[in-house]
Backbone as CSV, one residue per row, in Angstrom:
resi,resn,N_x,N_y,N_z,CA_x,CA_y,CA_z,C_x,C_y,C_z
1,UNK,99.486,101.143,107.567,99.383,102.416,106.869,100.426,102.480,105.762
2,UNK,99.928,102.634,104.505,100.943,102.555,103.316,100.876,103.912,102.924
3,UNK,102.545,104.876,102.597,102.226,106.257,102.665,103.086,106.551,101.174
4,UNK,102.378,106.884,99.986,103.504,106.956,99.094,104.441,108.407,99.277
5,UNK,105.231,108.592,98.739,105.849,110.174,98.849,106.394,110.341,97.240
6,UNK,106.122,111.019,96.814,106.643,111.618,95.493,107.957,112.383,95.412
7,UNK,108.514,112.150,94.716,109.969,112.876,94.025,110.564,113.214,95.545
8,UNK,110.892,111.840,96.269,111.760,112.144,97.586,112.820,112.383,96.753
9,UNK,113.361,112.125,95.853,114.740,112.680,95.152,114.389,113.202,93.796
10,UNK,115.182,113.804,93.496,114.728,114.974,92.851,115.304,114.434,91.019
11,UNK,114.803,114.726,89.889,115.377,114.150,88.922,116.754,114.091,88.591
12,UNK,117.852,114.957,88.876,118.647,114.776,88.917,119.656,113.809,89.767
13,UNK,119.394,113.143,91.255,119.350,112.969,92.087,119.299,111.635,91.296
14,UNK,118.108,110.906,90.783,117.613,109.913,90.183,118.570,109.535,89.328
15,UNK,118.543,110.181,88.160,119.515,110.195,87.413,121.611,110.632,87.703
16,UNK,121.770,110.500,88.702,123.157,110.341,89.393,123.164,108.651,89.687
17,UNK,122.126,108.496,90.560,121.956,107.060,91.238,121.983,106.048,90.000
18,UNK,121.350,106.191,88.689,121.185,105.481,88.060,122.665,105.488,87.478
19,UNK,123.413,106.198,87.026,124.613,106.220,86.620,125.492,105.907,87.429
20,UNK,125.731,105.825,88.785,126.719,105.245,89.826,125.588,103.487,89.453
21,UNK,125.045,102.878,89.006,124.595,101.762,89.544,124.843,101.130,88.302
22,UNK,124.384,101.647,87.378,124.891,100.996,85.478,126.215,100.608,85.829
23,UNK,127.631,100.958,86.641,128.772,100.689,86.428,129.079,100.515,88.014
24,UNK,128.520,99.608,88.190,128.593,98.937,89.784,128.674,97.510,89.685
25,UNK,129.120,96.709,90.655,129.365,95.611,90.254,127.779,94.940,91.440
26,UNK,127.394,94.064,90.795,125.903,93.302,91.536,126.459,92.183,92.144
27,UNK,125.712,91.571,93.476,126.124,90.361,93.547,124.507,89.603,94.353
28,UNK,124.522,88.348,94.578,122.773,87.714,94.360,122.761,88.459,95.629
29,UNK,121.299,88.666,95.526,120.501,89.519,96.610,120.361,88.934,98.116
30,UNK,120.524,87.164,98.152,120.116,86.367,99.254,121.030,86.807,100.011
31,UNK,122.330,87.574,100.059,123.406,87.317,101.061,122.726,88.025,102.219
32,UNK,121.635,88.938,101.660,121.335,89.569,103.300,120.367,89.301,103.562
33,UNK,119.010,88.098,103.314,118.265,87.704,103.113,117.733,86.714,104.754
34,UNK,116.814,86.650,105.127,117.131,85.970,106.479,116.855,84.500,105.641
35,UNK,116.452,83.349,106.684,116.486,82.111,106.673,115.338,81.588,105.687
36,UNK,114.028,82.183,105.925,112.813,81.964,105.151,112.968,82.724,104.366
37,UNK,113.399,83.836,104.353,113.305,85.072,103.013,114.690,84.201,101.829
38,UNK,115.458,83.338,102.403,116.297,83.774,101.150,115.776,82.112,99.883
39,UNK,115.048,81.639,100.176,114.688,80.837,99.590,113.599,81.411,98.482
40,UNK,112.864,82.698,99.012,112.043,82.828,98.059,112.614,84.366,97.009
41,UNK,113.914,84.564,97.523,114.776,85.640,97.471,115.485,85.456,95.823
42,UNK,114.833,85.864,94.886,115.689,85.511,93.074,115.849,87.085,92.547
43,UNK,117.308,87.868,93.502,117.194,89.007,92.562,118.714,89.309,92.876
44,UNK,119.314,90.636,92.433,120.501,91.307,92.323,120.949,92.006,93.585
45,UNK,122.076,92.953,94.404,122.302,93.731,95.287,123.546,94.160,95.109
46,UNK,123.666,95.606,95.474,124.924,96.287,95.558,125.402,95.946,97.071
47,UNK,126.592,95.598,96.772,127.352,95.179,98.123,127.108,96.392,99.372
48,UNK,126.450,95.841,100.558,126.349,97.120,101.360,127.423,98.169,101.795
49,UNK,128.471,97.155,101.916,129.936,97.075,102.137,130.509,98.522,100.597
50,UNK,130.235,98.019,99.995,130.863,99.075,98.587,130.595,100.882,98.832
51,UNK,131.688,101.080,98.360,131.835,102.969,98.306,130.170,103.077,97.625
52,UNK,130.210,102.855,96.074,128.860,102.960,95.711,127.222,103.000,96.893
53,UNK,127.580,101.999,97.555,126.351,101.876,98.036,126.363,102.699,99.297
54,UNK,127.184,103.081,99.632,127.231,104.201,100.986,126.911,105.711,100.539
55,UNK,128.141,105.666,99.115,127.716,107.147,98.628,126.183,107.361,98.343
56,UNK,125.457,106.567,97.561,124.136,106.678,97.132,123.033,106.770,98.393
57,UNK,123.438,105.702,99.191,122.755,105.834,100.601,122.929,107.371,101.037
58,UNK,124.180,107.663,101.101,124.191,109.699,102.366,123.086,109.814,101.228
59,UNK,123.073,110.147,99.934,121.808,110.658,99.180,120.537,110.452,99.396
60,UNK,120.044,109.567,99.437,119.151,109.039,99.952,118.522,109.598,101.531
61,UNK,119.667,109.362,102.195,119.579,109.943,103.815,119.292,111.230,103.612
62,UNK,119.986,112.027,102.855,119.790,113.086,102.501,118.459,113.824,102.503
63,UNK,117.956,113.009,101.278,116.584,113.285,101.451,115.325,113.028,101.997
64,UNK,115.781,112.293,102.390,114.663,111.994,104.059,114.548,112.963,104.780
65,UNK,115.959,113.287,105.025,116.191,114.478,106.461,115.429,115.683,105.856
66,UNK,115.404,116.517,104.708,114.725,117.198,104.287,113.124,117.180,104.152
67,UNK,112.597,115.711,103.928,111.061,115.430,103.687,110.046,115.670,104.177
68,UNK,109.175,116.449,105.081,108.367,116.379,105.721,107.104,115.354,106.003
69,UNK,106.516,114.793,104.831,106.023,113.710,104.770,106.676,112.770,105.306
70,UNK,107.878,112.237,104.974,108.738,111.128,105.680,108.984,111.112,107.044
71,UNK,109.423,111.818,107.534,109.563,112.206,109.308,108.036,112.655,109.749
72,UNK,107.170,112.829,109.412,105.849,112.982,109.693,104.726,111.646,110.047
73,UNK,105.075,110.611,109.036,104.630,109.155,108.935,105.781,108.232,109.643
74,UNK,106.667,108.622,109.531,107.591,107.175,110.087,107.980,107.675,111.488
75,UNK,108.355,109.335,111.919,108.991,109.699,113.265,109.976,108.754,113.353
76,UNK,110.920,108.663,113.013,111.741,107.821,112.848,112.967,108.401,113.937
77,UNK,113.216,107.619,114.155,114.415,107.511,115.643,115.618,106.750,115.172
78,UNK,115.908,105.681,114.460,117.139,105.524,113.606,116.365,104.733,112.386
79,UNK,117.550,104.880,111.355,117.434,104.409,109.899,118.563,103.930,109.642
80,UNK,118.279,102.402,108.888,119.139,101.609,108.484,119.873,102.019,106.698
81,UNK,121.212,102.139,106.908,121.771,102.649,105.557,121.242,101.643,104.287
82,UNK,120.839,102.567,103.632,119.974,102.317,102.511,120.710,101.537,101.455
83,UNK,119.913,100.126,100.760,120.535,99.151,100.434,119.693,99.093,98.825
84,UNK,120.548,98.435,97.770,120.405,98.979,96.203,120.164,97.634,95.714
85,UNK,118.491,97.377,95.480,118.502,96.085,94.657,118.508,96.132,93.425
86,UNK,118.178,95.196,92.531,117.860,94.758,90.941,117.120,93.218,90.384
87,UNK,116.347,93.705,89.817,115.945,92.421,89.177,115.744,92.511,87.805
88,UNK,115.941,91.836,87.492,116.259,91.275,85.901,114.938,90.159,85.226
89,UNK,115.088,90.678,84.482,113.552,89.271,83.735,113.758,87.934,84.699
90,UNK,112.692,87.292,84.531,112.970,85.781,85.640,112.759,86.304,87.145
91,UNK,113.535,87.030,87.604,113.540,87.664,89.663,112.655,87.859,89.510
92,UNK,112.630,87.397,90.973,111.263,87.861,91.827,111.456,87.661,92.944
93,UNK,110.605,87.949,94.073,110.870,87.656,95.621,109.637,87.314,95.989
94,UNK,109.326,86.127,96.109,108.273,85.493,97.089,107.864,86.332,98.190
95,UNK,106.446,85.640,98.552,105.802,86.188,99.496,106.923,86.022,101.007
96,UNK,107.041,87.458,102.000,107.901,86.909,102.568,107.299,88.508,104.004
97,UNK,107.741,88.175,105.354,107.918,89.254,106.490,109.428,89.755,106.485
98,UNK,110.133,90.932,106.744,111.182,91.576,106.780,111.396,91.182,108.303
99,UNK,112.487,91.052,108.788,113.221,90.203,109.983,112.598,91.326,110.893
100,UNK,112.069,91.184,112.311,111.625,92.355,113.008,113.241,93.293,113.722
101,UNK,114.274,92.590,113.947,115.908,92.856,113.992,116.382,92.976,113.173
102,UNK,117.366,94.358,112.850,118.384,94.152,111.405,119.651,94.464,112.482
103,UNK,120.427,94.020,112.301,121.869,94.746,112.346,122.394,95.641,111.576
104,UNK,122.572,96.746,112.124,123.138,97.874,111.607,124.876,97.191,110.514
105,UNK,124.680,97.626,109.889,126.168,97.259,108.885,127.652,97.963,109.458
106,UNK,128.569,97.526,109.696,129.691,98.570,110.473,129.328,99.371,111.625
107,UNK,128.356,98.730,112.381,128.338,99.540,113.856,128.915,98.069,114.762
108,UNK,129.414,97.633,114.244,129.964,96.479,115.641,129.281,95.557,116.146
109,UNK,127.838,95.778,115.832,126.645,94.616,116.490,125.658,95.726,116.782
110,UNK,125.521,97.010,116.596,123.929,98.087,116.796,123.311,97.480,116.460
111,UNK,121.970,97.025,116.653,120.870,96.883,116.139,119.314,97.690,115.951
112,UNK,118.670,97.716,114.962,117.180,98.517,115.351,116.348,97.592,115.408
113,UNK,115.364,97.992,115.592,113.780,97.141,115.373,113.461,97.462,113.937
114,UNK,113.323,96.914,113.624,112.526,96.902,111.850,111.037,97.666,111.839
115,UNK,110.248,98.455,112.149,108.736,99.039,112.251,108.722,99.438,110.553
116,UNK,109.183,99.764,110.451,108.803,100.405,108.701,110.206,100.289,107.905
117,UNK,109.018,99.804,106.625,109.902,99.659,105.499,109.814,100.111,104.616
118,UNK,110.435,100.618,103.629,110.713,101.599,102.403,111.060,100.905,101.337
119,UNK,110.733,101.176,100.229,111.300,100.971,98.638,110.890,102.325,98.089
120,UNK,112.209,102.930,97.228,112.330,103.438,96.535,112.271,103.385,95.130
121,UNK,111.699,103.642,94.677,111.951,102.794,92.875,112.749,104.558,92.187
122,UNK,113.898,103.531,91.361,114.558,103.966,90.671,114.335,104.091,88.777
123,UNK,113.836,103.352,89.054,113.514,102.938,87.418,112.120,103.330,86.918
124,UNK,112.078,104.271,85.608,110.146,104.856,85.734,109.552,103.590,85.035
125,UNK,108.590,103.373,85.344,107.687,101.971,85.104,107.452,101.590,83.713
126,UNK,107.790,102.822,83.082,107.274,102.170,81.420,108.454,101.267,81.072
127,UNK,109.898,101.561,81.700,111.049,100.500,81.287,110.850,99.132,81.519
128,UNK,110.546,98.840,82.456,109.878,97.276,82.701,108.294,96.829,82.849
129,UNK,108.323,95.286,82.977,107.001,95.137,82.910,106.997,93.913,84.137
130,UNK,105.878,93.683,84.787,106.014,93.101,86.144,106.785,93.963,87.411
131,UNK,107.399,93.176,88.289,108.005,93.975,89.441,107.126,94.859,90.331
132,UNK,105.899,94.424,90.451,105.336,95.379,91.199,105.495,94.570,92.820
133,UNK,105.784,95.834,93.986,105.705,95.805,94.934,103.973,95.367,95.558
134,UNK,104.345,93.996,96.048,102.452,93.405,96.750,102.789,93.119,98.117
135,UNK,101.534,93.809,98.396,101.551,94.389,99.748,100.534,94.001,100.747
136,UNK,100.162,93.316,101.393,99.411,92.517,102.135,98.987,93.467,103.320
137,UNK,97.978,93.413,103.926,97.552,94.374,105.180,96.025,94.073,105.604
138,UNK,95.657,94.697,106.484,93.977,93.971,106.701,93.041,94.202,105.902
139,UNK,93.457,95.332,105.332,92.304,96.186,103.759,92.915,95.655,102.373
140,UNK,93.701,94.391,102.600,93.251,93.878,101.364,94.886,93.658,100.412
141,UNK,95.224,93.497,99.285,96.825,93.126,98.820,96.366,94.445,97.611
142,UNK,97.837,95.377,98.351,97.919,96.407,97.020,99.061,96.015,96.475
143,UNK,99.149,96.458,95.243,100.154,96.555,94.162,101.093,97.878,94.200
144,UNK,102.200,98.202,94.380,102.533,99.563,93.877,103.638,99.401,92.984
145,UNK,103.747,100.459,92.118,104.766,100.494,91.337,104.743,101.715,90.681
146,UNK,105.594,102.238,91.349,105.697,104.131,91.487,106.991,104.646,90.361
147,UNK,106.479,106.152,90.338,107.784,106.764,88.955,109.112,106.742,90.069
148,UNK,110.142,107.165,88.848,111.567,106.947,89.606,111.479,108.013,90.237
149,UNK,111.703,107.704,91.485,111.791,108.880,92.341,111.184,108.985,93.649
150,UNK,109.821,108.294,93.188,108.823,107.823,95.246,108.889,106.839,95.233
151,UNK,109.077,107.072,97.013,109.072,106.159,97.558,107.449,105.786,98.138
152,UNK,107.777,104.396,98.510,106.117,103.837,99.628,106.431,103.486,101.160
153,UNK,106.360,103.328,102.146,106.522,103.481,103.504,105.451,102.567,103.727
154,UNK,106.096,101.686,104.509,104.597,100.373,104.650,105.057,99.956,105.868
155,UNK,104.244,99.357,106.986,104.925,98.873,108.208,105.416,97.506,107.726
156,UNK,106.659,97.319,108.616,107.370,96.164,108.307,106.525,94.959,108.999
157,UNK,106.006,94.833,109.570,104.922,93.396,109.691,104.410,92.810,108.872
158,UNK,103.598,93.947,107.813,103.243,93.548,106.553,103.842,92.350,105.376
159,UNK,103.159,91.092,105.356,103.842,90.302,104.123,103.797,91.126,103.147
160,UNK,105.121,90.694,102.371,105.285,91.501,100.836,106.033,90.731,99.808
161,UNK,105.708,90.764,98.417,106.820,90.726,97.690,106.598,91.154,96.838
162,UNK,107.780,91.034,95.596,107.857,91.682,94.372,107.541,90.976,93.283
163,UNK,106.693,90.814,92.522,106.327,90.044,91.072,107.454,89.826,90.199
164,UNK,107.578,88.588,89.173,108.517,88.633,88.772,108.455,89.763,87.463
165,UNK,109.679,90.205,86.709,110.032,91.182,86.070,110.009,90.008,84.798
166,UNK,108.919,90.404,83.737,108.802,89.703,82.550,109.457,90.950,81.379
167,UNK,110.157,92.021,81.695,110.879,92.947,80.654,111.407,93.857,81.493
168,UNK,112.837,93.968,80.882,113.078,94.952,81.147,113.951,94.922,82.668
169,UNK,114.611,96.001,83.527,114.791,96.026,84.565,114.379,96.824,85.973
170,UNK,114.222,96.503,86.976,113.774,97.188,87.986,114.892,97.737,89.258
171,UNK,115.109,99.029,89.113,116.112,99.311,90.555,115.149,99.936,91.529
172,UNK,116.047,100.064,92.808,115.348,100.657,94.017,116.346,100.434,94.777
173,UNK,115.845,101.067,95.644,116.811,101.351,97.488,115.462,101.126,98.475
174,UNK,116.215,100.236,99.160,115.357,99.829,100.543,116.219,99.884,101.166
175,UNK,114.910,99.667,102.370,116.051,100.239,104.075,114.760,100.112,105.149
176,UNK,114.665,100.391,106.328,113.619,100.112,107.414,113.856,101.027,108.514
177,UNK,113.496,101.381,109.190,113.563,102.586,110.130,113.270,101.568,111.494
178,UNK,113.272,102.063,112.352,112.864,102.411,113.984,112.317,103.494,113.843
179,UNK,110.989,103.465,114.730,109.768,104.667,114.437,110.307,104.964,115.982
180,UNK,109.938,106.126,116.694,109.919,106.358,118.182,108.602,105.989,119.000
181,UNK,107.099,105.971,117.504,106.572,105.306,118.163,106.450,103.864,117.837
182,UNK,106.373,102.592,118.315,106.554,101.186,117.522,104.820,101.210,117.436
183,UNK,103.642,101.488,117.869,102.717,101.111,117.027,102.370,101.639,116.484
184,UNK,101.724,100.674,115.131,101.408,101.404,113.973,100.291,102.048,113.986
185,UNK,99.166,102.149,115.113,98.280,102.261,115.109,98.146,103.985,115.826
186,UNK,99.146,104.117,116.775,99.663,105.232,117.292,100.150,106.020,116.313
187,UNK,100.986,104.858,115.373,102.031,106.198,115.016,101.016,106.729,113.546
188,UNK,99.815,105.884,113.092,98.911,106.458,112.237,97.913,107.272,112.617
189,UNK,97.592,107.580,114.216,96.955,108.182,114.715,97.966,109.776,114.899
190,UNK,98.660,109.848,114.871,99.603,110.822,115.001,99.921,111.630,113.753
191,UNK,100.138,110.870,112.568,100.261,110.842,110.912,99.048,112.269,110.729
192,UNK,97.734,111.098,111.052,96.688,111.937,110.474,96.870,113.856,111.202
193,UNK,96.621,113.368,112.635,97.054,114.271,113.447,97.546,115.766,113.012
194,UNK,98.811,115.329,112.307,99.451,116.363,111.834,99.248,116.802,110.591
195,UNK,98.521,116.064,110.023,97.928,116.564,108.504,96.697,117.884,108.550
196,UNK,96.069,116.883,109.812,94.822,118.230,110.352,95.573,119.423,110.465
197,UNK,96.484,119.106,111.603,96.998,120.425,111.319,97.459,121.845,110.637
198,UNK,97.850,120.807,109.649,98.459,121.443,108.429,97.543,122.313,107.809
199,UNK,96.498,121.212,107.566,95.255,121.852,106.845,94.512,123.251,107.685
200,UNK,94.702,122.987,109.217,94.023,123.879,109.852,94.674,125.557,110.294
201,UNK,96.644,125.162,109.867,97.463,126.458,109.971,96.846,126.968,108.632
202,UNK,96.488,126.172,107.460,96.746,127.223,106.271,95.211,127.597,106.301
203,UNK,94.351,127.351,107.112,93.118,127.614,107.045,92.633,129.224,107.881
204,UNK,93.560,128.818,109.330,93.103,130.086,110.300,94.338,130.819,110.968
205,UNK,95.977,130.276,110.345,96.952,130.866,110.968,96.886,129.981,112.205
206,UNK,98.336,130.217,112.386,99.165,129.853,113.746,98.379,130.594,114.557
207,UNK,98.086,131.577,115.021,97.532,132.339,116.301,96.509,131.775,117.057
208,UNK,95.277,130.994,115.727,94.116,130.495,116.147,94.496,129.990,117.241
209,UNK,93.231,129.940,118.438,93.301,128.920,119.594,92.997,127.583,119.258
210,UNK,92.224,127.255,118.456,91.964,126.042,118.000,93.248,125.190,117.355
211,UNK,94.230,126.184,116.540,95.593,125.626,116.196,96.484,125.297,117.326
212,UNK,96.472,126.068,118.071,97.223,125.987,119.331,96.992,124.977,119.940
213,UNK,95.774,124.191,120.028,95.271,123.140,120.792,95.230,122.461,120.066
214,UNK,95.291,122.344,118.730,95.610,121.059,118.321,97.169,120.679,118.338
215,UNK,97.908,121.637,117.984,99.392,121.399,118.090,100.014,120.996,119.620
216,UNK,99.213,121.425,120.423,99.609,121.172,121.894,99.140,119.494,122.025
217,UNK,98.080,119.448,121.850,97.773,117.619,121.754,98.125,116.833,120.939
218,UNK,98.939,117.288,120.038,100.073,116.070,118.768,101.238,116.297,119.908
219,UNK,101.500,117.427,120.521,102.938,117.364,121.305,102.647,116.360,122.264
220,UNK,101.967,116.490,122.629,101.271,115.517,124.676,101.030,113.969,124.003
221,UNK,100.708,113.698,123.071,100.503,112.305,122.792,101.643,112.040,122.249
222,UNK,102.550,112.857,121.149,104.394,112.018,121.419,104.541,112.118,122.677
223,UNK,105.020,112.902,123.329,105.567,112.658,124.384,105.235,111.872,125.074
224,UNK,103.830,111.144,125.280,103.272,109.987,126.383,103.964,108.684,125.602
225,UNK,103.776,108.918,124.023,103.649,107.650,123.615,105.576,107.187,122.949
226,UNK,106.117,108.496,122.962,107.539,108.218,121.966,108.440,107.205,122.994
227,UNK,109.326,106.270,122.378,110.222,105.430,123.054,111.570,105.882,122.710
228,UNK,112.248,106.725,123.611,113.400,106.983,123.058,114.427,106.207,124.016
């Protein structure tokens, strides 16, 4: 299930990030790259480790915690601090799977499960040319390449990579969650779920019995199915 979200940060928001990152120092992207990924791995990264990349991350976190779409599709149970790439004409990242384990950065050895993965694009698309996010799944290889500001939410199983950048430059923030539910098939059955809903409060009010019963059976299927 690939879920885009629009203006998770807000233009100003965008434009902060882009100005903490113009005067940041980059270093090659492979250092966090696993074993097969870093061979096909040709791009830039803000040290995870750096003030920059923590401050921009709470932002980021920030706006997740606010999103409804985002906690709606991912139900997310922990999130990995959000990490600042770049590519430059020439980069690119081969076809590649995201490690199903990340280690949390400064928790001592925490680890999550990898279920979903995020890119943010920072940069609006008319600045560069190439860099599109390809996305592999059973319905087929999409392309995305979204304004500065949305993000895409794709399960991390999914092969992916990024085209190379023939102009111009490309930023973003990635990161991967732990869902509470780990299948994707659940946790897209749940997604829709609550969309009905949505559609069906602004249709007949909260009071309806029919709302009531649907909201009571999105509660009974987390609860059977959430892993906390």
């Amino acid at each position: 299930m690939l879920v885009r979200i629009p203006a998770l940060l807000t233009p100003e928001e965008v434009a902060h990030c882009r100005a903490v990152l113009e005067r940041s120092a980059w270093i090659d992207g492979r250092h966090t790259a696993g074993d097969q990924a870093a061979g096909a791995k040709k791009n830039l990264q803000l040290p995870v480790e750096s003030q920059e990349a923590q401050a921009l991350g709470d932002i980021v976190l920030r706006a997740l915690g606010r999103n409804p779409t985002f906690n709606s599709a991912a139900l997310p149970l922990r999130v990995m601090p959000p990490m600042f790439n770049r590519y430059d004409p020439g980069m690119t990242f081969g076809m590649h799977v995201d490690n199903a384990i990340r280690a949390i950065p400064g928790s001592g050895g925490m680890r999550i499960r990898a279920d979903l993965s995020s890119t943010l694009f920072l940069t609006p698309p008319e600045e560069y040319e190439g860099g599109e996010l390809v996305i592999q799944d059973l319905y087929g290889t999409h392309q995305v390449k979204l304004a500065a500001g949305d993000l895409v939410l794709y399960p991390s199983s999914s092969l992916h990579a990024v085209s190379p950048i023939t102009r111009g430059s490309r930023w973003a923030s990635f990161f991967w969650s732990q869902s509470m539910i780990k299948d994707d098939g659940m946790r897209a059955q749940l997604y829709e779920l609550d969309l009905a809903i949505i559609e069906a409060r602004a249709a007949m009010g909260d009071g309806s019995q029919a709302v009531l019963r649907l909201v009571n059976h999105y509660h009974n299927l987390l609860r059977r199915w959430a892993e906390l």
